[in-house]
N, CA, C and O atoms as a MOPAC input file, in Angstrom:
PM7 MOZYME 1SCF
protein

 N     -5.33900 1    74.26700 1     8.51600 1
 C     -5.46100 1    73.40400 1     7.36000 1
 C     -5.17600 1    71.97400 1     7.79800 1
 O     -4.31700 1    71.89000 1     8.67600 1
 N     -5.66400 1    70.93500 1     7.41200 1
 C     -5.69800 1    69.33100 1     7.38100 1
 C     -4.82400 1    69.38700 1     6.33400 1
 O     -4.36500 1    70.46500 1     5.95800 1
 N     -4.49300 1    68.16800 1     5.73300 1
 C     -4.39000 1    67.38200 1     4.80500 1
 C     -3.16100 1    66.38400 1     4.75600 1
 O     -2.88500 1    65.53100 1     5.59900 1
 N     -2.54500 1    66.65100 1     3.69100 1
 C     -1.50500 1    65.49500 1     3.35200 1
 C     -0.50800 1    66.16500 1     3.74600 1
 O     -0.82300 1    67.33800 1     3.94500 1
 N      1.07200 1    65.83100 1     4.04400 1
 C      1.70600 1    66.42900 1     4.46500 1
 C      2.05800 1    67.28600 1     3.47600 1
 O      1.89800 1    68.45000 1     3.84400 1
 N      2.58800 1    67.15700 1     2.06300 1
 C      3.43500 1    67.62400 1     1.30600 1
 C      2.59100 1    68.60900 1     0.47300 1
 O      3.02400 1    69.52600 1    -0.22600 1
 N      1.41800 1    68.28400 1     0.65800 1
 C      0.36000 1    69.42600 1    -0.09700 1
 C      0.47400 1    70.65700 1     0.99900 1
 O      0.96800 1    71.73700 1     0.67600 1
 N      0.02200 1    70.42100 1     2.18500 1
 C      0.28100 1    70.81700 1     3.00600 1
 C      1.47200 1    72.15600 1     3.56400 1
 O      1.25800 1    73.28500 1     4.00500 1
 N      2.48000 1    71.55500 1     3.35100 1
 C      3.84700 1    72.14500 1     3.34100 1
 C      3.99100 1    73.07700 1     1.92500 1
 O      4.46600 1    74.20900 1     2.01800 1
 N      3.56500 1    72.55200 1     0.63400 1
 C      3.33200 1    73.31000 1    -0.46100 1
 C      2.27100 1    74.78600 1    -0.46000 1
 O      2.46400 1    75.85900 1    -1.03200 1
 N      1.17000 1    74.36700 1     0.37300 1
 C      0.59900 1    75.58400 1     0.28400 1
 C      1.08200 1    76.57500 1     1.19000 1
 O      1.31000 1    77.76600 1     0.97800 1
 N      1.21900 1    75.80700 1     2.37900 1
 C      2.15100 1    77.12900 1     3.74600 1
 C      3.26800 1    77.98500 1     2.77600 1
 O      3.32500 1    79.21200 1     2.86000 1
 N      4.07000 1    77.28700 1     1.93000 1
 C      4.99000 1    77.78000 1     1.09200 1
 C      4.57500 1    79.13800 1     0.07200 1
 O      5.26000 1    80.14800 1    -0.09300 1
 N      3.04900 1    78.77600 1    -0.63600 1
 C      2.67300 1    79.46600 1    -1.44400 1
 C      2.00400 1    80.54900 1    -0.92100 1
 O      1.99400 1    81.49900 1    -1.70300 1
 N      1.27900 1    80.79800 1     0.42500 1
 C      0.76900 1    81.55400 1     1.34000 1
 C      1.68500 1    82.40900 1     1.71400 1
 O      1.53000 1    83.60800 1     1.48000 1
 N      3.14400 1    81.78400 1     2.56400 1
 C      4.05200 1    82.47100 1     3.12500 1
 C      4.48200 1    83.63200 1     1.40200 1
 O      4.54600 1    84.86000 1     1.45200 1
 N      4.67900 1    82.89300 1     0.24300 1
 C      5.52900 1    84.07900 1    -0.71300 1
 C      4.33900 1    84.88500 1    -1.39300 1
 O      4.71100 1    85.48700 1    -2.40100 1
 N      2.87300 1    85.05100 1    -1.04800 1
 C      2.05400 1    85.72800 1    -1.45800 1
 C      2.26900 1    87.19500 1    -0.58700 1
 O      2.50100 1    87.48700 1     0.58600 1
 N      2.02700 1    88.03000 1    -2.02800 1
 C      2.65400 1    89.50900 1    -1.12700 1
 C      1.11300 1    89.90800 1    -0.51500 1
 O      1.02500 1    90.90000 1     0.21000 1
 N      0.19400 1    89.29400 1    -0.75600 1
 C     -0.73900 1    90.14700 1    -0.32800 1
 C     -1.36000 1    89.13800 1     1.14800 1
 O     -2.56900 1    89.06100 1     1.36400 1
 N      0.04700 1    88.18000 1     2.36900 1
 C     -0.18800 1    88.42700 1     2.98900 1
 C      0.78600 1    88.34900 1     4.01400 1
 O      1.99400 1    88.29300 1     3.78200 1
 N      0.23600 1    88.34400 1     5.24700 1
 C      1.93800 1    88.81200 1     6.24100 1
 C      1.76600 1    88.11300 1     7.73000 1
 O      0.78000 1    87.55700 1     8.21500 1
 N      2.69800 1    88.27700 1     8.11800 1
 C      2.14900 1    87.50100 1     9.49600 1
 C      1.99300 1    86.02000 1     9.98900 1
 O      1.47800 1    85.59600 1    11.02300 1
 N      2.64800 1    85.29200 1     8.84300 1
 C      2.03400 1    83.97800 1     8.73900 1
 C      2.65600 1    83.49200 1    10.26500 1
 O      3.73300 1    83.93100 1    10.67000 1
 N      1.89400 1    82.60600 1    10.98500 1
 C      2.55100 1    82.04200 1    11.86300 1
 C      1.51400 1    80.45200 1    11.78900 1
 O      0.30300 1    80.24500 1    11.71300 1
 N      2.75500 1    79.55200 1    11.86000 1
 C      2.36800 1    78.32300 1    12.10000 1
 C      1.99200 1    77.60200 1    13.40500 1
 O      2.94300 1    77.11900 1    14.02000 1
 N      0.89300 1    77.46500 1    13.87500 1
 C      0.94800 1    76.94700 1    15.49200 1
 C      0.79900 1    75.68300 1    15.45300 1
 O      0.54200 1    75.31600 1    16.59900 1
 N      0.81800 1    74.97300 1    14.87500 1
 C      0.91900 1    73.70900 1    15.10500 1
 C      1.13500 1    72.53500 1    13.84600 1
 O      0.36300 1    72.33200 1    12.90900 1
 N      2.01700 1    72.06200 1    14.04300 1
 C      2.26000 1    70.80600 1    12.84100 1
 C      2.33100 1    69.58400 1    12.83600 1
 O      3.22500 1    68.89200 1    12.34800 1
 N      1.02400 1    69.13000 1    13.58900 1
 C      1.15300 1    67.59900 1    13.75400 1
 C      0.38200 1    66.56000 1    13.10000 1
 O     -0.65000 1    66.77500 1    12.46600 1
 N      0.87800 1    65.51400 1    13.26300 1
 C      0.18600 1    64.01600 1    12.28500 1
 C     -1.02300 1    63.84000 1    13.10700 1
 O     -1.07000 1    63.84500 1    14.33700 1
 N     -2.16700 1    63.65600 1    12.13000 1
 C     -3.67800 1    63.30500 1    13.05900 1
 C     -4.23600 1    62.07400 1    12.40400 1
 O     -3.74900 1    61.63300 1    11.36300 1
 N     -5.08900 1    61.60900 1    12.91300 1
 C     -5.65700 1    59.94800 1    12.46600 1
 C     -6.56100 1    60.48000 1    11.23100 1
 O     -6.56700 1    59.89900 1    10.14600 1
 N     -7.09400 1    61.29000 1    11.42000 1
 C     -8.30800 1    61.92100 1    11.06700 1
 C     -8.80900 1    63.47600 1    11.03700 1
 O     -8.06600 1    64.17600 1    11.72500 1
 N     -9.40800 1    63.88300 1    10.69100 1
 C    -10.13100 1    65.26100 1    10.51100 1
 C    -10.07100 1    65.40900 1    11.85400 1
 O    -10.17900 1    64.34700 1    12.46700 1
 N     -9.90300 1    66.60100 1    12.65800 1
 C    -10.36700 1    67.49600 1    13.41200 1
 C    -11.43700 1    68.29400 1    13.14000 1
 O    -12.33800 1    68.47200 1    13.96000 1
 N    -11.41700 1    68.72100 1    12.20900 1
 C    -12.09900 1    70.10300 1    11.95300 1
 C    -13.36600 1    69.49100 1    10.66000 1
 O    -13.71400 1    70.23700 1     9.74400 1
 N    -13.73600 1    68.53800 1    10.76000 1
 C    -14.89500 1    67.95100 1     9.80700 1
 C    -15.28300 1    69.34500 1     8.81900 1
 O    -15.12800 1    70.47200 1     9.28800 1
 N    -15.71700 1    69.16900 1     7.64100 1
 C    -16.38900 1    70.23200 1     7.48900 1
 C    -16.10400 1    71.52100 1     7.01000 1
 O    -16.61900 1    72.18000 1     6.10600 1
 N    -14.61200 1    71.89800 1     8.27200 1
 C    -14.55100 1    73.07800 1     7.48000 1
 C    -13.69700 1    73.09900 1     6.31100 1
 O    -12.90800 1    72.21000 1     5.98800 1
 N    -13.94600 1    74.31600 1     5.62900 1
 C    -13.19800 1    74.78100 1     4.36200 1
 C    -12.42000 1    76.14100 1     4.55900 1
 O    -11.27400 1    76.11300 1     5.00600 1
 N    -12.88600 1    77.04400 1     4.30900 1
 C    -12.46300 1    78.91200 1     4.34600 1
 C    -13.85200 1    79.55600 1     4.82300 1
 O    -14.98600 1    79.58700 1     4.34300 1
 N    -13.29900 1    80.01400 1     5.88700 1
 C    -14.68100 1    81.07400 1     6.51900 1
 C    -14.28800 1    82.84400 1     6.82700 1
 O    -13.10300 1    83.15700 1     6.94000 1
 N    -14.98100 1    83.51800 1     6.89900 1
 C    -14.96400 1    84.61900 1     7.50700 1
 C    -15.61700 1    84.65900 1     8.46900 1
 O    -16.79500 1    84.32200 1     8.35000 1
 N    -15.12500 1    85.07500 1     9.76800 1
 C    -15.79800 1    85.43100 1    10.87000 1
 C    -15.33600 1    86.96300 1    11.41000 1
 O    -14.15800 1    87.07800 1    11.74700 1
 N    -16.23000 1    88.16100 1    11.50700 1
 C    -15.79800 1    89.10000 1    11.68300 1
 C    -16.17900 1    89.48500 1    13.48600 1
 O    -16.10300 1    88.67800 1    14.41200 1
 N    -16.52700 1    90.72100 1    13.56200 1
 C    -16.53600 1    91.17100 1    14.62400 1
 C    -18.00600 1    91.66500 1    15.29500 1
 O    -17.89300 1    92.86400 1    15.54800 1
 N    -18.87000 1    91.34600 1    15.53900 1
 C    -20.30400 1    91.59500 1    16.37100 1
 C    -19.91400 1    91.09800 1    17.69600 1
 O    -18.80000 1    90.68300 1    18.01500 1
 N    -21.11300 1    91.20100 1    18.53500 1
 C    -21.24200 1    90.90800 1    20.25000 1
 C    -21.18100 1    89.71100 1    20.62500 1
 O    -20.63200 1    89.34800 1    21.66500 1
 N    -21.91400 1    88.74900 1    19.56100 1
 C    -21.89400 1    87.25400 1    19.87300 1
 C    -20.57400 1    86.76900 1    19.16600 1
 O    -20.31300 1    85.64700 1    19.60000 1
 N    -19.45800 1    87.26600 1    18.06200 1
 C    -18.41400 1    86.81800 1    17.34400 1
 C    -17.08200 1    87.26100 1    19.02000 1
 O    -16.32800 1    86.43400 1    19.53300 1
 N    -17.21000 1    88.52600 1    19.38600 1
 C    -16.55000 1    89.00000 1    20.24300 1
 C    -16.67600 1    88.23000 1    21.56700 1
 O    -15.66900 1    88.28600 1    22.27300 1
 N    -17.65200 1    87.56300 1    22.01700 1
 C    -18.34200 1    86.84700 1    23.29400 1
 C    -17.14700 1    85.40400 1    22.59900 1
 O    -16.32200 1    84.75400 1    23.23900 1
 N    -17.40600 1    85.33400 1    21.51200 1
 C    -16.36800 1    83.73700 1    20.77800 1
 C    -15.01300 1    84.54600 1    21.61600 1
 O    -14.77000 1    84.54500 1    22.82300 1
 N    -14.55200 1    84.95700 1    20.92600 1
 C    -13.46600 1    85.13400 1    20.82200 1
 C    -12.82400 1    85.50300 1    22.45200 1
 O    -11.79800 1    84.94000 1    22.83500 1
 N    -13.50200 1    86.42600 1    23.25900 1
 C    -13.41600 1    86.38500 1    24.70800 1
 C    -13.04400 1    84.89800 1    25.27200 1
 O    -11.88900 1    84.68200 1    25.63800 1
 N    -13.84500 1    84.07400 1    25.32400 1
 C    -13.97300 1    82.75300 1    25.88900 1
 C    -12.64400 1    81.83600 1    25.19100 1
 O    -12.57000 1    80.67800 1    25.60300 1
 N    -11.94300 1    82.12700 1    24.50600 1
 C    -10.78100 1    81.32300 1    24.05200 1
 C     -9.50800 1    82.38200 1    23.99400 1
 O     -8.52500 1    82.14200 1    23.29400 1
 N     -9.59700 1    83.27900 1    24.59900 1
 C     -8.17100 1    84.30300 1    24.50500 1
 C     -7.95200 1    84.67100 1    26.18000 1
 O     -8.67400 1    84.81600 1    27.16600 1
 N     -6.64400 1    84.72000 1    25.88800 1
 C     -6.34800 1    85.55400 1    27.18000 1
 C     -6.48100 1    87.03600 1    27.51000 1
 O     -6.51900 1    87.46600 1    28.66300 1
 N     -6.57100 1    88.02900 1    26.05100 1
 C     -6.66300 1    89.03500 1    26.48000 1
 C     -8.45200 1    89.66700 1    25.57100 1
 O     -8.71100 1    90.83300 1    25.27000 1
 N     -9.38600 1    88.39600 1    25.34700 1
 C    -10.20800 1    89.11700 1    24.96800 1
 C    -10.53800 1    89.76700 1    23.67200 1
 O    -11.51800 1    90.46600 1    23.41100 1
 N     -9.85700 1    89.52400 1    23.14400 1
 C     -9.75800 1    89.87000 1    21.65800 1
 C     -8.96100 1    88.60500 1    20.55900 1
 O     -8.16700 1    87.71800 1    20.87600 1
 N     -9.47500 1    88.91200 1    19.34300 1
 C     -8.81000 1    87.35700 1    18.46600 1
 C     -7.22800 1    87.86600 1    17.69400 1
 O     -6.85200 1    88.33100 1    16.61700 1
 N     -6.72700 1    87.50600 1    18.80500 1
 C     -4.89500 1    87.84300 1    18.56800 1
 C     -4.26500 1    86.40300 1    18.36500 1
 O     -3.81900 1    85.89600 1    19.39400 1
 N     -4.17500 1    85.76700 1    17.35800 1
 C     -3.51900 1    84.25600 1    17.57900 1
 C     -2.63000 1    84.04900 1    17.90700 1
 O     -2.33400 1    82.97100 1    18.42200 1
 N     -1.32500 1    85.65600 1    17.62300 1
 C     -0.23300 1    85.34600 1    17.76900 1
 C      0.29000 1    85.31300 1    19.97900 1
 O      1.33600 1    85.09900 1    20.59200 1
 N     -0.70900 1    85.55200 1    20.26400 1
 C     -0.94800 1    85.58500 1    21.90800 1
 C     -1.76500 1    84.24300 1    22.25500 1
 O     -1.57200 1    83.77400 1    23.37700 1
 N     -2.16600 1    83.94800 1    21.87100 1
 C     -2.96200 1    82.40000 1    21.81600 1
 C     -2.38400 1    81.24100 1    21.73600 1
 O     -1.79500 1    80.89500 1    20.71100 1
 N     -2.46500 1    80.56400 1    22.69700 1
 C     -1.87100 1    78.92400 1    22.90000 1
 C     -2.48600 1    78.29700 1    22.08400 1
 O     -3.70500 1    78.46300 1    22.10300 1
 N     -2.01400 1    77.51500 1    21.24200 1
 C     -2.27400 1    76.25400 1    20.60900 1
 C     -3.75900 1    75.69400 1    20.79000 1
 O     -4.59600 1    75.52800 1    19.90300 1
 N     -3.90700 1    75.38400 1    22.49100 1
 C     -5.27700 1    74.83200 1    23.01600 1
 C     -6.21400 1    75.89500 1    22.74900 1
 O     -7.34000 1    75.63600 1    22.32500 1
 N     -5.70400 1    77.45000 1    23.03800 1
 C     -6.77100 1    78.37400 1    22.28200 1
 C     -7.16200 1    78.09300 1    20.82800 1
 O     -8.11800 1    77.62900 1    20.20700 1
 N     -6.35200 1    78.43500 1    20.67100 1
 C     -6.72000 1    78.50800 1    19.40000 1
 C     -7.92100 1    77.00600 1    18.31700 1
 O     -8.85300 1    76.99300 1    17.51300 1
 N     -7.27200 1    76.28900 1    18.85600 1
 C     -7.88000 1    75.04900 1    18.92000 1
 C     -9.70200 1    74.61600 1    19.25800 1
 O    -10.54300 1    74.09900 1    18.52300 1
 N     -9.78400 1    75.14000 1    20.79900 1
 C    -11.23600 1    75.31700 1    21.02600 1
 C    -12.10500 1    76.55800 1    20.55800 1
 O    -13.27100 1    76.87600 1    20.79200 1
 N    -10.80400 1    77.30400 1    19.59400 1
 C    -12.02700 1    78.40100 1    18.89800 1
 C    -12.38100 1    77.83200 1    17.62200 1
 O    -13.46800 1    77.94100 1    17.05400 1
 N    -11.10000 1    77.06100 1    17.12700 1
 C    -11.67700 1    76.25400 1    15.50500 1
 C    -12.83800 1    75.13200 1    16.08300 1
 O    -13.76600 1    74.88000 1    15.31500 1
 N    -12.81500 1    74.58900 1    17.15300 1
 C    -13.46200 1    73.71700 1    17.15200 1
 C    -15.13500 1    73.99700 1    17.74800 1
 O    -15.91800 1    73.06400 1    17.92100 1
 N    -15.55700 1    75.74700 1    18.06800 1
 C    -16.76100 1    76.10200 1    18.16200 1
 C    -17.08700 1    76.93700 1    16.34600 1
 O    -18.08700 1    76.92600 1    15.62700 1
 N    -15.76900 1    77.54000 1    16.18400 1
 C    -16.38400 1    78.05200 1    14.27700 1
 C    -16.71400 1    77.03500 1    13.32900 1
 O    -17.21400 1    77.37400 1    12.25600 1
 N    -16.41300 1    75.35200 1    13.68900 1
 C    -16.82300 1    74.09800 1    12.61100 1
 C    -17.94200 1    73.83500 1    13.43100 1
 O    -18.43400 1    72.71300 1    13.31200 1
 N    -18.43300 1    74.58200 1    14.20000 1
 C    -20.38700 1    73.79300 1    14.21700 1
 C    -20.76100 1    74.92000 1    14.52300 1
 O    -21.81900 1    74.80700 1    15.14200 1
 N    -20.38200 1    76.24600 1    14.39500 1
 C    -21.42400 1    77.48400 1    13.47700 1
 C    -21.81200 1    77.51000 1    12.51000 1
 O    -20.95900 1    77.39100 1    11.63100 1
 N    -23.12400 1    77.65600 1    12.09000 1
 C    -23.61000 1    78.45600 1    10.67400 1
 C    -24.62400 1    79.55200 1    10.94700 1
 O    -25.25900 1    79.71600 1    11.98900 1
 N    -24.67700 1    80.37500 1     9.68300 1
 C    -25.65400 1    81.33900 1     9.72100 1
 C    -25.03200 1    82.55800 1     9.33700 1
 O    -24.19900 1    82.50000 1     8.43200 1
 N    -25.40100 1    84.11000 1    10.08900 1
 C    -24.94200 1    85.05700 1     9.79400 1
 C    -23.82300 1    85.31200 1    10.43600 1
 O    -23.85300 1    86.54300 1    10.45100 1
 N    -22.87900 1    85.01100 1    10.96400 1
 C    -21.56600 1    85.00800 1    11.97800 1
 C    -20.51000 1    84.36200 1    11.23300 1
 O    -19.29400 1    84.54900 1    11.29200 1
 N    -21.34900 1    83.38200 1    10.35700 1
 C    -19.61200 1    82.69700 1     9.46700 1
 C    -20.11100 1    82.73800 1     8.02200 1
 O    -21.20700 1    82.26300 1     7.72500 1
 N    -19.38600 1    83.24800 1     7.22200 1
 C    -19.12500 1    83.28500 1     5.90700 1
 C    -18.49300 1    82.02300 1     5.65000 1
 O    -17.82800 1    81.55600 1     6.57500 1
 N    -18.58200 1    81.24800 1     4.36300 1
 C    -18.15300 1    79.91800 1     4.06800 1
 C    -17.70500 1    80.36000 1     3.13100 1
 O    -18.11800 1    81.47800 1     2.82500 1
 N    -16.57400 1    79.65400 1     2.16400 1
 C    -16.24900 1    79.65300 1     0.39800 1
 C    -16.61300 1    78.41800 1     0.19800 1
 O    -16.57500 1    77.33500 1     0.78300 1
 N    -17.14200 1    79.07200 1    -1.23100 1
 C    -17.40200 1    77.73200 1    -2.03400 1
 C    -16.36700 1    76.77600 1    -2.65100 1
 O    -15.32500 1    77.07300 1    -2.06500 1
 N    -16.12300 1    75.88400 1    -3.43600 1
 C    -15.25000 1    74.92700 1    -3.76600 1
 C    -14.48500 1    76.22300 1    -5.00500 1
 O    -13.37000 1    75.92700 1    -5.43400 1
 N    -14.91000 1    77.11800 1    -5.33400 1
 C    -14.30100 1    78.34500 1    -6.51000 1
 C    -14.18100 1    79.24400 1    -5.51500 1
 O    -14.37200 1    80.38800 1    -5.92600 1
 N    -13.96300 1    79.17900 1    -4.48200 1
 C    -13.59400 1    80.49800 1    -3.85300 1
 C    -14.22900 1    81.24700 1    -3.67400 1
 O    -13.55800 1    82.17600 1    -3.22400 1
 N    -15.87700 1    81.68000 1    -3.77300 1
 C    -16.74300 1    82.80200 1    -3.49000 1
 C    -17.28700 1    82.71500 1    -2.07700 1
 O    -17.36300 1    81.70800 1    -1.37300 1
 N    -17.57900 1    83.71100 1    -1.84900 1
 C    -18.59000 1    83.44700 1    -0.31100 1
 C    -19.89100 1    83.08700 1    -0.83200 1
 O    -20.48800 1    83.48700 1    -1.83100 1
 N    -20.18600 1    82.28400 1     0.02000 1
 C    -21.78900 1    81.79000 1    -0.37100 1
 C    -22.29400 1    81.84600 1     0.76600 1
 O    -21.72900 1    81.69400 1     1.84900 1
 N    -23.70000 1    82.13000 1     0.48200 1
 C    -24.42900 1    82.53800 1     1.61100 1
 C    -24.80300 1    80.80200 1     2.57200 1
 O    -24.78800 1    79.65000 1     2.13900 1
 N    -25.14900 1    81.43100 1     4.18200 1
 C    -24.71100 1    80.54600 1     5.16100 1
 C    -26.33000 1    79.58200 1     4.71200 1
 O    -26.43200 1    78.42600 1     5.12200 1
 N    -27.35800 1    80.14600 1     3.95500 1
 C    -28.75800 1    79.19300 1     4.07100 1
 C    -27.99500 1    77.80200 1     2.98400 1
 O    -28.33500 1    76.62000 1     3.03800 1
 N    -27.06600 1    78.31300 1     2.18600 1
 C    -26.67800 1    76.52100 1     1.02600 1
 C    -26.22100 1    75.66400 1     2.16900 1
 O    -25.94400 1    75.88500 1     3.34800 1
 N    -26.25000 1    74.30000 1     1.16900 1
 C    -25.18400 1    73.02800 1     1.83700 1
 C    -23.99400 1    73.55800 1     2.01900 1
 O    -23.62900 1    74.41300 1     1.21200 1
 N    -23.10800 1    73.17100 1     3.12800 1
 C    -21.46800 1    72.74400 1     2.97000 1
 C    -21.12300 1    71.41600 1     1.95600 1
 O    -21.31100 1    70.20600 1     2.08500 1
 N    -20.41300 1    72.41400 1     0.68500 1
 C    -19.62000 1    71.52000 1    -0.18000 1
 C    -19.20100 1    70.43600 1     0.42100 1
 O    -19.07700 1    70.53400 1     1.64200 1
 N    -18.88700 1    69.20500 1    -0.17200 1
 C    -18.12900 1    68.02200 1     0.62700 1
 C    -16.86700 1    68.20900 1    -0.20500 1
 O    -16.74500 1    67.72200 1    -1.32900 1
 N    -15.97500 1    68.90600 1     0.37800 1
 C    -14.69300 1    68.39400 1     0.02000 1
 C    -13.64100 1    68.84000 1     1.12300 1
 O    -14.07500 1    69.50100 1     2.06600 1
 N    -12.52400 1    68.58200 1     1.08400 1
 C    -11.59500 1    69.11900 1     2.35800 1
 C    -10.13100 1    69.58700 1     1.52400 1
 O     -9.62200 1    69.23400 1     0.46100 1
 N     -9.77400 1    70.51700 1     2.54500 1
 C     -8.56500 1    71.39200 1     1.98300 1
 C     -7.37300 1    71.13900 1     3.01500 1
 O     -6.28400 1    71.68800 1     2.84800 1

């Protein structure tokens, strides 16, 4: 996630006390000039030959484990899933639905 700090810190908050999820780990919390991640919003990326070939090329053991993943991993995998589209990444819309990969990307940032 980008944004402001305190929005920011508010949602990690609201994520971390949601029971329906677990695991949260924070890898990184730093001040940026600007967007990194242009573009993105909420995606799904699951598991096929070319999603698995992703995920190989930024892990050490070959599989998408973040909590085994350096920072810089993790990093050059967000930064090949924000210039995918198509059938490999699921997007949400600004209401939260998946929308299919042929629409625009909404302009807004989270």
């Amino acid at each position: 996630m980008e944004g402001e700090r305190s929005l920011l810190t508010n949602q990690i908050i609201k994520i971390a006390e949601d029971q329906r999820q677990s695991g949260l780990t924070v890898v990184s919390f730093t001040p940026i000039a600007s967007r990194i991640y242009p573009g993105w919003t909420v995606a799904y990326a699951g598991h096929n030959d070319a999603m698995d070939s992703l995920y190989f090329r930024h892990s050490v053991i070959g599989e998408l484990d973040p909590i085994r993943m350096t920072r810089e991993m993790i990093e050059g995998l967000m930064a090949e899933l924000c210039g995918m589209e198509g059938v490999n990444i699921q997007r949400s819309s600004p209401n939260g639905r998946i929308r299919s990969p042929e629409r625009p990307r909404p302009n807004f940032s989270i």
